[in-house]
DSSP file (Angstrom, degrees, kcal/mol; ACC not computed):
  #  RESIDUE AA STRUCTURE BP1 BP2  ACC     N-H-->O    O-->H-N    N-H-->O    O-->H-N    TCO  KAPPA ALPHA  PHI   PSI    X-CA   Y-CA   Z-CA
    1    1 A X              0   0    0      0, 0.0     2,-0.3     0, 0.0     0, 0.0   0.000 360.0 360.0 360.0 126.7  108.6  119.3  108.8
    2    2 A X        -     0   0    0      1,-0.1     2,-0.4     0, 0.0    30,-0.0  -0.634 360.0-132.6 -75.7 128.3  105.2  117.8  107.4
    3    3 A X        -     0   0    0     -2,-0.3     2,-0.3    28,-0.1    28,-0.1  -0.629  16.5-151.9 -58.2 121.3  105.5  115.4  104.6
    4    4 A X        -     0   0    0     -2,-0.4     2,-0.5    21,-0.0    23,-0.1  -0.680  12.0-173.1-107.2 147.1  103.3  115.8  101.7
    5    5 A X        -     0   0    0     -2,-0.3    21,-2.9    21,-0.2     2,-0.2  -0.987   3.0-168.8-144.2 156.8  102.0  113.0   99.3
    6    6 A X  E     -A   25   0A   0     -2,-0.5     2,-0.3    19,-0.2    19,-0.2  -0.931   1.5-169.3-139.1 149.2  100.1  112.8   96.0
    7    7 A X  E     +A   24   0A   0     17,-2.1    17,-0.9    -2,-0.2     2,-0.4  -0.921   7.7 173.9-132.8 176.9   98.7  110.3   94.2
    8    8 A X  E     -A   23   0A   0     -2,-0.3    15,-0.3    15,-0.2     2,-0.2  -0.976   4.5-172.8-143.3-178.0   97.1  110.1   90.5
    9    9 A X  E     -A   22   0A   0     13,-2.6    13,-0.7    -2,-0.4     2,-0.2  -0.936  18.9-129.8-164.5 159.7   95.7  107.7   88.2
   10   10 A X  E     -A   21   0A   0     -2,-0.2     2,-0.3    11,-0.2    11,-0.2  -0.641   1.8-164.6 -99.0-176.8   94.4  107.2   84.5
   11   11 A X  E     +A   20   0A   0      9,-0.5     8,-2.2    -2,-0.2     9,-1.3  -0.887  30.3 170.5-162.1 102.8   90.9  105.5   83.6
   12   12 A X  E     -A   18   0A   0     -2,-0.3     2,-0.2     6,-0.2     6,-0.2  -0.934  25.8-141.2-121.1 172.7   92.1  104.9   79.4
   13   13 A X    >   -     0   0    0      4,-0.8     3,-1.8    -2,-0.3     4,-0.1  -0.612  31.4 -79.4-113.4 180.0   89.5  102.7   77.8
   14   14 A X  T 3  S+     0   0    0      1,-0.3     2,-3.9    -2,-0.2    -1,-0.1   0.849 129.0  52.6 -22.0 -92.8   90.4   99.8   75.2
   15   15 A X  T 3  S-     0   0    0      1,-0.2    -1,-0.3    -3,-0.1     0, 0.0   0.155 123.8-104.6 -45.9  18.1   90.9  101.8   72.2
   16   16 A X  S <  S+     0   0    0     -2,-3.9     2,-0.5    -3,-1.8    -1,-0.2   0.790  72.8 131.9  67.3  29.1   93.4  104.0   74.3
   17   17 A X        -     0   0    0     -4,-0.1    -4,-0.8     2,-0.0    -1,-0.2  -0.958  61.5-122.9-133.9 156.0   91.7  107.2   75.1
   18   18 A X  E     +A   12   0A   0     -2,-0.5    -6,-0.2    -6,-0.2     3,-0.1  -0.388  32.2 175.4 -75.4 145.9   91.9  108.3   78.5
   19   19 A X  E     +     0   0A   0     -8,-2.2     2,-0.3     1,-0.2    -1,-0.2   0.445  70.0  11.0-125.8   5.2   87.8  108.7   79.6
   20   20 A X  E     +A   11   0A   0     -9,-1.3    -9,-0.5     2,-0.0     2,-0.3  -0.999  55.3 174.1-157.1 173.0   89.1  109.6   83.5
   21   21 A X  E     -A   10   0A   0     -2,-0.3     2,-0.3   -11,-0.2   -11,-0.2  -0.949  15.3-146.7-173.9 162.1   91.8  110.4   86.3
   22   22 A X  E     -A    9   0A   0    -13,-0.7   -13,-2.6    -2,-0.3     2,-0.2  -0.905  10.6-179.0-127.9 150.7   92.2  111.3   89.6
   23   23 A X  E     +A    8   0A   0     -2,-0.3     2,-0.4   -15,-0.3   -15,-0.2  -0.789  16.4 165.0-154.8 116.2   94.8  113.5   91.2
   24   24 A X  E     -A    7   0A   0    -17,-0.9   -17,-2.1    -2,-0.2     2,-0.6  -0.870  42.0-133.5-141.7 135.2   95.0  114.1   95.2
   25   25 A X  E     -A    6   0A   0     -2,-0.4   -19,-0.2   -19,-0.2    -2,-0.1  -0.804  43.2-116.1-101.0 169.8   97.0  115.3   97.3
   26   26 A X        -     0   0    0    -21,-2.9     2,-0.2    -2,-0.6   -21,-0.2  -0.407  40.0-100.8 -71.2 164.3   96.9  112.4  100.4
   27   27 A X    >>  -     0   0    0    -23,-0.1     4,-1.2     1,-0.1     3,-0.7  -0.764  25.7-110.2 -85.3 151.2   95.6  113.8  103.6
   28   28 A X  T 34 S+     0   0    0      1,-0.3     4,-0.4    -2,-0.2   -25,-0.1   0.834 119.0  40.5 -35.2 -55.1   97.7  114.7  106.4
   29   29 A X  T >> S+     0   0    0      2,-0.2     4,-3.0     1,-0.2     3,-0.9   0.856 109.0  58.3 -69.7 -23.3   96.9  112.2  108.6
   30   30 A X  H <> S+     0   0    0     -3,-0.7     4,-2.9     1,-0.2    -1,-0.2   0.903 116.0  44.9 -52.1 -45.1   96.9  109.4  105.7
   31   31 A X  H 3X S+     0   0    0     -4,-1.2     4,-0.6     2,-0.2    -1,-0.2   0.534 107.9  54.0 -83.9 -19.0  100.5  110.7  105.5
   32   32 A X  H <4 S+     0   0    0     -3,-0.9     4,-0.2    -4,-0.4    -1,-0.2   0.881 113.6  41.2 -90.9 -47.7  101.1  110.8  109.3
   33   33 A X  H >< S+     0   0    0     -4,-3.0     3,-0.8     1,-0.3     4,-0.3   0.834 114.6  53.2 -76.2 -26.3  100.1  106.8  109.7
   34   34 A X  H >X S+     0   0    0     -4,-2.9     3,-1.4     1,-0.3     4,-0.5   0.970 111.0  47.0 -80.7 -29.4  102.1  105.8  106.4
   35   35 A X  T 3< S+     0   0    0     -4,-0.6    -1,-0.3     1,-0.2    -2,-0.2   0.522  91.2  77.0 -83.1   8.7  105.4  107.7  107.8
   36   36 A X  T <4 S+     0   0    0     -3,-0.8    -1,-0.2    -4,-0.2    -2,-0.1   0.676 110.3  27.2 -89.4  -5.9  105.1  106.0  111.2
   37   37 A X  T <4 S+     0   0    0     -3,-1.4     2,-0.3     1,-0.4    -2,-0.2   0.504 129.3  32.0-124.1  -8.6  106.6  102.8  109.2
   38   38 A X     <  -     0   0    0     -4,-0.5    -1,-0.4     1,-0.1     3,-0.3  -0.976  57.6-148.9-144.7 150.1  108.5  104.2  106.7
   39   39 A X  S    S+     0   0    0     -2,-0.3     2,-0.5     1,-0.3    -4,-0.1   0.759 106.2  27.3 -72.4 -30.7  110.5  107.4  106.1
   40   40 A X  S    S-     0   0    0      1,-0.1     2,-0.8    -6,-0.1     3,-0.5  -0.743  79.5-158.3-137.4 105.9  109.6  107.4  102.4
   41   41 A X    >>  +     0   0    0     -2,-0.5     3,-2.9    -3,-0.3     4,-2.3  -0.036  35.3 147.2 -50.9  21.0  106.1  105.6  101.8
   42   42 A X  H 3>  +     0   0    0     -2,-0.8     4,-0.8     1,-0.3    -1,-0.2   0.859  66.3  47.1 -42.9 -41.2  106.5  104.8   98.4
   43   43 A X  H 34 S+     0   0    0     -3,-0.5    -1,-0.3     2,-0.2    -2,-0.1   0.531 113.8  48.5 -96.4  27.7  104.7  101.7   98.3
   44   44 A X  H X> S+     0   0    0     -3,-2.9     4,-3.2     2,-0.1     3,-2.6   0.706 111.7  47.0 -57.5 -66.0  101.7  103.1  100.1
   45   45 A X  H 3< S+     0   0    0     -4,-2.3     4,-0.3     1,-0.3    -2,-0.2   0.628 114.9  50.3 -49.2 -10.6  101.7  105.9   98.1
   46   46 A X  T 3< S+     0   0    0     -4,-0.8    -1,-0.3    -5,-0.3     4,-0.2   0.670 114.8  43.3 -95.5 -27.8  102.0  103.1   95.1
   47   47 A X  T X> S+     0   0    0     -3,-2.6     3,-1.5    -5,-0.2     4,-1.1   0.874  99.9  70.1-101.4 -41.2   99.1  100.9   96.5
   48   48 A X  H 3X>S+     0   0    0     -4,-3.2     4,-2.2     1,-0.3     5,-0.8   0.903  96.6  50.2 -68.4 -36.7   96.6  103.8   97.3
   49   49 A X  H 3>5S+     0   0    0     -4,-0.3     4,-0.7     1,-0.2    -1,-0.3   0.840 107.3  60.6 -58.4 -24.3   95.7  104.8   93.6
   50   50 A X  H <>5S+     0   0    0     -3,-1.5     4,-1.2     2,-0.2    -1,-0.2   0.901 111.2  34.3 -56.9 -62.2   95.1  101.1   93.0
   51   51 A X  H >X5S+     0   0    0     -4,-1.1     3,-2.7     2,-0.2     4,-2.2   0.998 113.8  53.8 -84.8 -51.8   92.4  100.7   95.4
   52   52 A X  H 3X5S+     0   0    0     -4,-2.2     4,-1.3     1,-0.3     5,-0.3   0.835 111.5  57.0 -69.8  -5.5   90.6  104.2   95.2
   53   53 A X  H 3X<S+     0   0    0     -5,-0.8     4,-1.6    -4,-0.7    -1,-0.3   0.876 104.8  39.3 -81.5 -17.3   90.5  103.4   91.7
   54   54 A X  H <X S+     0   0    0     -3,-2.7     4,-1.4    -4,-1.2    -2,-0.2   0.835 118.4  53.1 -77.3 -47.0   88.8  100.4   91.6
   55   55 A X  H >< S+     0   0    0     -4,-2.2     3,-0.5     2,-0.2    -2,-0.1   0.991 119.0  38.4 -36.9 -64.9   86.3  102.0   94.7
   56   56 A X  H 3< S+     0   0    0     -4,-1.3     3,-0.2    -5,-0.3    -3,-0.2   0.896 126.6  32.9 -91.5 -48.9   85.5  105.3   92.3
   57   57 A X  H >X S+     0   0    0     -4,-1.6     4,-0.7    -5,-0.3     3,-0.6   0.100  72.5 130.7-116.0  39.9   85.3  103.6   88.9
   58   58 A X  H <X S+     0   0    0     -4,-1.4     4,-0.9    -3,-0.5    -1,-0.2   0.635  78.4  59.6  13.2 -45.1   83.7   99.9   90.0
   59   59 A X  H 34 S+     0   0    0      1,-0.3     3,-0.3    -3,-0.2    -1,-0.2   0.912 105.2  39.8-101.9 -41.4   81.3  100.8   87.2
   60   60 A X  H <4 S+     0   0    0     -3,-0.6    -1,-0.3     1,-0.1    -2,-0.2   0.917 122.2  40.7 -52.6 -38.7   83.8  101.0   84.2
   61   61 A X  H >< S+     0   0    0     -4,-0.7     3,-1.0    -7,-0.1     2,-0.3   0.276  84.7 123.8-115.3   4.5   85.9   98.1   85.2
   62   62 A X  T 3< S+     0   0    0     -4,-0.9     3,-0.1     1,-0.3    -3,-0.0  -0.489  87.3   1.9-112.9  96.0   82.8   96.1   86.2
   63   63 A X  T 3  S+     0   0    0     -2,-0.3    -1,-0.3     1,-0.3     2,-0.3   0.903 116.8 103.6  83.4  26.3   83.0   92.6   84.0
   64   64 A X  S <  S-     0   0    0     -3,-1.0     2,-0.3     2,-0.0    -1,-0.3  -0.918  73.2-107.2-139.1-178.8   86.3   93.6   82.5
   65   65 A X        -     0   0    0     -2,-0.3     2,-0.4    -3,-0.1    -3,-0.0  -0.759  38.5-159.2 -61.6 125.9   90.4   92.9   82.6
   66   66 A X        -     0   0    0     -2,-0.3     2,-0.3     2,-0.0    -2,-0.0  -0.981  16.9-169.3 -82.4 145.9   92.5   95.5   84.1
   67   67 A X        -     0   0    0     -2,-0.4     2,-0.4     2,-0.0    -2,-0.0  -0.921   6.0-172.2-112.9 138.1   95.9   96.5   84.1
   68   68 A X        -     0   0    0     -2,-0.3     2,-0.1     2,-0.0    -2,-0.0  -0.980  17.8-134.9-150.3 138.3   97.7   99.0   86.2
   69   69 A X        +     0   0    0     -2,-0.4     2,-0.2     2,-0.0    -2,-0.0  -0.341  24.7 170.6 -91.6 150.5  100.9  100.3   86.0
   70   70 A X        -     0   0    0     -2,-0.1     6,-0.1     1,-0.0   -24,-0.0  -0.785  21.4-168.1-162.7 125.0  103.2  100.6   89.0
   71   71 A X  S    S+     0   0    0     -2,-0.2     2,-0.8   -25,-0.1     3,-0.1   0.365  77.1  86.5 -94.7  17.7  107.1  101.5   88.9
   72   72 A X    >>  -     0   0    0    -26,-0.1     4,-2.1     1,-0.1     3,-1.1  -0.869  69.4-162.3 -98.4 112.9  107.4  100.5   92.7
   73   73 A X  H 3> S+     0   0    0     -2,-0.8     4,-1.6     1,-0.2    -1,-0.1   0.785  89.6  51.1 -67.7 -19.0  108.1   96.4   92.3
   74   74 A X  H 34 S+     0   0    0      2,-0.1     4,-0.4     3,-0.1    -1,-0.2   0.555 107.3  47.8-105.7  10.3  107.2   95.8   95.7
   75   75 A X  H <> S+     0   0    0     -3,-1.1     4,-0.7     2,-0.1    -2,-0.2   0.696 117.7  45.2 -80.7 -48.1  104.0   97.6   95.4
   76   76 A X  H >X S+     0   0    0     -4,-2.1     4,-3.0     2,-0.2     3,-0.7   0.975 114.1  52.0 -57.9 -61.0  103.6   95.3   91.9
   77   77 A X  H 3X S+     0   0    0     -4,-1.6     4,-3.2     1,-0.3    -1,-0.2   0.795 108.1  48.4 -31.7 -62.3  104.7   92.2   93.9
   78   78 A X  H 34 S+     0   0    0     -4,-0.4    -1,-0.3     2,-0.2     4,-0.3   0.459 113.7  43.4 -80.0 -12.4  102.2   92.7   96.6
   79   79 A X  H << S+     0   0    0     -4,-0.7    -2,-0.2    -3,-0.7    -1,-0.2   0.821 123.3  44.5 -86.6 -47.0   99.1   93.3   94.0
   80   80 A X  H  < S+     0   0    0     -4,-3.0    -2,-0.2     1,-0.2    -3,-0.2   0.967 117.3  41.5 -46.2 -68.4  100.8   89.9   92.0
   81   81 A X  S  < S-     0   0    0     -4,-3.2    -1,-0.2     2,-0.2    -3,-0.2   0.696 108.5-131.8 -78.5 -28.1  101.4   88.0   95.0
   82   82 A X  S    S+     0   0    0      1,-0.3     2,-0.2    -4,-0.3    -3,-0.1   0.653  79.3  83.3  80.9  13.8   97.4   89.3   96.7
   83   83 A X        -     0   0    0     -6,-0.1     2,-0.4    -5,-0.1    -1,-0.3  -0.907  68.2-138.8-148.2-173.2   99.4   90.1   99.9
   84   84 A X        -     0   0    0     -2,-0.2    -9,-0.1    -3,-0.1    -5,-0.0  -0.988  15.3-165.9-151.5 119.0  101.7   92.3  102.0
   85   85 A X  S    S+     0   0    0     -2,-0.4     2,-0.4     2,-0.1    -1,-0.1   0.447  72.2 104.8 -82.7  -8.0  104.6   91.9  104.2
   86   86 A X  S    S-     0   0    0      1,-0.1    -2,-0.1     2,-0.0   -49,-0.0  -0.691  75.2-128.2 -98.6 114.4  103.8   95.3  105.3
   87   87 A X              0   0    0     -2,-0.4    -2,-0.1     1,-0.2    -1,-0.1  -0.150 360.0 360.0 -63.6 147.0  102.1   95.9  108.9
   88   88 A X              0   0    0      0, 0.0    -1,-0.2     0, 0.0    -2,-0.0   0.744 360.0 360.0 -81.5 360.0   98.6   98.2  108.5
């Protein structure tokens, strides 16, 4: 049975109003290489919104602070810490 994954994210600006988001489902194959190390990829699936959001709105976040929420703590860890115990 193929595994399916999704990711989203918000873009809110200071003053709190959201001015973008993304929502994707993962591609197959994305989905094939993350299960080959885990049976449930949560902290892939926790890391990828991270980066294609910084990739896709570079020009909002450009000279600023960000924050990004993450409920996985070894996804959080590994953004905190600027590494990964996790093979690619």
């Amino acid at each position: 049975m193929e595994k399916l994954g999704s990711i989203g994210a918000v873009l809110v600006s200071p003053c709190g109003v959201p001015v973008e988001f993304l929502s994707e489902k993962v591609p197959v194959a994305w989905m094939d290489h993350f299960l080959q190390s885990s049976n449930h990829p949560i902290y892939e699936l926790e890391l990828l919104p991270v980066w294609i959001s910084l990739v896709e709105w570079e020009g909002h976040l450009e000279n600023s602070q960000c924050v990004f929420y993450l409920d996985n703590e070894a996804a959080r860890g590994s953004l905190i810490g600027g590494s990964s115990s996790q093979d690619s």
